[in-house]
C-alpha positions in Angstrom: 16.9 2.0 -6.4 14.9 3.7 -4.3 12.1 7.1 -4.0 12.8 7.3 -0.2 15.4 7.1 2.1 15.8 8.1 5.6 17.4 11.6 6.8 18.1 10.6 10.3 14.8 9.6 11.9 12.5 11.6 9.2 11.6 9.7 5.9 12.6 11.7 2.7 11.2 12.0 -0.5 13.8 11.8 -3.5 12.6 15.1 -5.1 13.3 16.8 -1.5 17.0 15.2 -1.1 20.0 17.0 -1.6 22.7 16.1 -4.3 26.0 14.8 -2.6 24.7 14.3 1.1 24.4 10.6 2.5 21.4 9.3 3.5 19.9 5.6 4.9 18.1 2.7 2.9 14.6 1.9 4.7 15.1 -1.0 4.2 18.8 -2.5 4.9 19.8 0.8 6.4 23.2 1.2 4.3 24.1 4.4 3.0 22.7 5.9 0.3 22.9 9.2 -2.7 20.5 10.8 -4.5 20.7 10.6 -8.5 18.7 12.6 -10.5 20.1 12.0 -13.9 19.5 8.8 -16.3 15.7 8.3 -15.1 13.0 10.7 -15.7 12.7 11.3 -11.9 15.0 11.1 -9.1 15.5 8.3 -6.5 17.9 7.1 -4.6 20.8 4.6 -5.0 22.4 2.4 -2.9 27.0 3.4 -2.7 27.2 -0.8 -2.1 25.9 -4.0 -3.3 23.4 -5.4 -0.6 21.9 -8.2 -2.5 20.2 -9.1 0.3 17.7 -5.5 0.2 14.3 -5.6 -1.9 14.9 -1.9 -2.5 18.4 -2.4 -4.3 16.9 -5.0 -6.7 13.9 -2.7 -7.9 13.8 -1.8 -11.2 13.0 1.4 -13.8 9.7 -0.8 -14.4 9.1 -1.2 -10.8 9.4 2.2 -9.9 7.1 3.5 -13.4 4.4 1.0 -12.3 4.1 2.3 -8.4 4.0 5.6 -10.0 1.1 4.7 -12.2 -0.4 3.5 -9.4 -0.3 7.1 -7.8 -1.6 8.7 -10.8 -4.9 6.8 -10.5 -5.1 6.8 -6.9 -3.5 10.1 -5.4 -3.9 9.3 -1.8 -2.0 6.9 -1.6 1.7 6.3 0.3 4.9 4.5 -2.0 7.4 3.0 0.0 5.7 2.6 3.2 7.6 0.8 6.1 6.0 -1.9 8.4 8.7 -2.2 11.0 6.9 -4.8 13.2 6.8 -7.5 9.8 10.0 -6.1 9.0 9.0 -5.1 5.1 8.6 -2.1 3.1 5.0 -2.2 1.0 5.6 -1.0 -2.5 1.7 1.4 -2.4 -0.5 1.5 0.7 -3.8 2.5 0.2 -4.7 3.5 3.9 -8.4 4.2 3.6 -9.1 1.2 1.9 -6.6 -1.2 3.9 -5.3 -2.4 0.2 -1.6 -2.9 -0.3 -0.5 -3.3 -4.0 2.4 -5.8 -4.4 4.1 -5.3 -8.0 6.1 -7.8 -9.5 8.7 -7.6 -12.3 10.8 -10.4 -11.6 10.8 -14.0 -10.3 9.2 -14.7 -6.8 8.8 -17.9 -5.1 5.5 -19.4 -3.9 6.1 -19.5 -0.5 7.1 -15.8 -0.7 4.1 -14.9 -2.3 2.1 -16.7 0.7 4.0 -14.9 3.2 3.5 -11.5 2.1 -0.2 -11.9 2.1 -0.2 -13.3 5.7 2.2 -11.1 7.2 0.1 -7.8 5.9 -2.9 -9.8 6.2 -1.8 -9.8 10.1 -2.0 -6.1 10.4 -5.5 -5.6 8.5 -4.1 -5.6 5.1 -5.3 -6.9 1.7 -2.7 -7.5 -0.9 -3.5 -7.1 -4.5 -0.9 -8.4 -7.0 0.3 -6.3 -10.6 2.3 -8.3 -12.0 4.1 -7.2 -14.7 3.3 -9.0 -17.9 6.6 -8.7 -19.4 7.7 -11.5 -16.8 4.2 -13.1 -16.5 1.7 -14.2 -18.1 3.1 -16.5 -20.4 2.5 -20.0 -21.8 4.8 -21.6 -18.8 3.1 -20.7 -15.2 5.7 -20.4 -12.4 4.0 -22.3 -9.0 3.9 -18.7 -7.5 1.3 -16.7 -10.7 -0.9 -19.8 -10.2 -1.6 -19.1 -6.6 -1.7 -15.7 -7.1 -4.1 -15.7 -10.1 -6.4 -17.3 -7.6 -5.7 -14.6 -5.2 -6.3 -10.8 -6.5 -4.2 -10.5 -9.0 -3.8 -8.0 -12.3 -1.8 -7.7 -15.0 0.1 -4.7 -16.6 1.3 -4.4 -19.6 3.9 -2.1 -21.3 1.5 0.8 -21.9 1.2 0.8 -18.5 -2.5 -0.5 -18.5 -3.7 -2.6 -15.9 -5.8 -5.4 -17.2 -7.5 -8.8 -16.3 -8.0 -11.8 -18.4 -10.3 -15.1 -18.6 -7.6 -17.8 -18.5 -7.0 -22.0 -18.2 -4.1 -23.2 -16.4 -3.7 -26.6 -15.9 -0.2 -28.8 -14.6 1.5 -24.8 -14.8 0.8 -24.3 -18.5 -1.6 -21.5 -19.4 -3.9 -23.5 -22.2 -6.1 -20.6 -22.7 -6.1 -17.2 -22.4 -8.9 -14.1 -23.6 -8.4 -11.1 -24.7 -7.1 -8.3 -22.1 -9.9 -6.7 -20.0 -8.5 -3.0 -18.7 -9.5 -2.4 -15.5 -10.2 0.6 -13.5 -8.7 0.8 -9.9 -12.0 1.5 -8.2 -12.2 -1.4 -5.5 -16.1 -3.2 -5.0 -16.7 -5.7 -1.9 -16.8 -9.4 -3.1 -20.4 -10.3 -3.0 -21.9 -13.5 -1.7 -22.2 -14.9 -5.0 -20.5 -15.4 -8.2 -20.2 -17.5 -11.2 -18.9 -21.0 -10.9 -15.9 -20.5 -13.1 -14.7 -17.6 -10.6 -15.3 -19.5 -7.3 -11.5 -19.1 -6.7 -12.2 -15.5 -6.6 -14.6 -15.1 -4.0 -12.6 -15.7 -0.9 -10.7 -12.8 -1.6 -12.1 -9.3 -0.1 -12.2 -6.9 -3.2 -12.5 -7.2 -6.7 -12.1 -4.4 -9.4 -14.0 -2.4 -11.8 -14.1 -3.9 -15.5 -12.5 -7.2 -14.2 -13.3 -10.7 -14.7 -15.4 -10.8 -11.6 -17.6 -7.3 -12.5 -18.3 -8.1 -16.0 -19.3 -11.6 -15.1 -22.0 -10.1 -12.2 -22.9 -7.7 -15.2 -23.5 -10.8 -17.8 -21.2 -8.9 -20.2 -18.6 -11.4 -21.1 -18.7 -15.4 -22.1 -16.5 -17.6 -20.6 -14.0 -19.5 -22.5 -15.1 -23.0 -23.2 -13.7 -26.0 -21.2 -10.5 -27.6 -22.9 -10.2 -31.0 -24.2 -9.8 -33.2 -21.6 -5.5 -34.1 -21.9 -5.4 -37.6 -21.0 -8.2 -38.3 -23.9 -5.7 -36.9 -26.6 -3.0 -38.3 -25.6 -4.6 -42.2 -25.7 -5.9 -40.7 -29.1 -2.2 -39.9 -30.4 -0.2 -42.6 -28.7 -2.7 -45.1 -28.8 -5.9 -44.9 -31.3 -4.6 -43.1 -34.0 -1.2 -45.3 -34.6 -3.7 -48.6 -34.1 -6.3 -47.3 -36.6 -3.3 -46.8 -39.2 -2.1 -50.2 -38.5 -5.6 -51.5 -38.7 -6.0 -49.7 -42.2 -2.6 -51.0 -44.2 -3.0 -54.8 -42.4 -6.4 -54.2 -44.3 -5.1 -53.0 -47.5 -2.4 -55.5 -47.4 -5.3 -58.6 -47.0 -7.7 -56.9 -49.9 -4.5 -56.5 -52.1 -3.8 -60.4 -51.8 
């Protein structure tokens, strides 16, 4: 589904379409109608199955989240086509040269990568909200571990965007804090930061209330380092099962 659609060589808005008349994906340029029942707000459905079209697969969620986005930034564009990358950005924030990627459903690493490099390549920052429904789980897909190095928030199903202090080691998340809501008020990444956040500071923003500004502020503790994995495993494979050994060859010699 879709908010716009094009009405020959203008771009349309779903709430300006007309019920019945055909109009053109942005994206995979198939025909399209306008449906305004079923979802609180009308948009724009595709009369075949393109699998092959980002718009088609976008979902009630999808659509909710861009227009959260919207209500806490009102200038900016949904839907916005970059023909020379061939892609459609879900929100472009002009002014600040921020697109925000959201993401309810499985995406590939080297996807991920390429988005960020192709706006990138037009003046772009990308900021990831990813939909916690799908993410942020115990198992971390190769694709949310480079983009939780990358700027990258969470949102969960109150619709509030949030950041956490996290460990993810060999794709599992080990550790995890308590949800940080965050304001979409963008600050330049300064020349410094904590060590724990290093992974942060190549990246050109960061957001009010997140990880980054409450750790310039000295307002939150970082989580403490994990056991080291390889130590408790030789301690349950190896130490523990030879103590207990130990202990009833022991018992057996004193009982004698």
């Amino acid at each position: 589904m879709a908010l716009f659609a094009k009405d020959n060589d203008e771009t349309i808005s779903a709430w300006d379409a007309l019920p019945g008349k055909l109009y053109e994906c942005l994206e995979c340029q198939t025909p399209l109608r306008l449906r305004r029942s079923y979802l609180k707000f009308p948009h724009f459905y595709h009369l075949s199955t393109p699998f092959f079209c980002r718009l088609y697969s976008k979902s009630e969620k999808h659509l909710l989240i861009q227009y959260e986005i919207r209500k806490e930034i009102p200038q900016v564009f949904i839907e916005k086509a970059f023909p020379t990358i061939q892609r459609i950005a879900d929100v472009v924030w002009e002014e600040k040269k921020i697109i925000f990627e959201i993401q309810c459903s499985f995406i590939t690493e080297e996807e991920a990568k390429s988005r960020v490099k192709e706006y990138g390549s037009l003046g772009y920052v990308v900021v990831w909200i990813l939909d916690d429904q799908r993410f942020n789980r115990k198992a971390v897909s190769a694709a949310e571990v480079w983009m939780r190095t990358q700027s990258s928030y969470f949102i969960d199903k109150h619709f509030v965007f949030y950041d956490q202090l996290e460990t993810i080691q060999d794709q599992k998340r080990i550790q995890r804090g308590g949800k940080m809501p965050i304001e979409l008020s963008p600050l330049p990444i300064p020349a410094h930061a904590p060590k724990q956040l290093q992974n942060r500071i190549h990246n050109k923003y960061y957001f009010k209330n997140d990880v980054l500004d409450l750790a310039l502020q000295s307002q939150i503790t970082f989580l403490p380092k994990p056991k080291v994995r390889i130590k408790e495993f030789f301690n349950r494979y190896f130490k523990r099962p030879y103590s207990s050994f130990l202990d009833y060859l022991l018992k057996i010699d004193c009982g004698r």
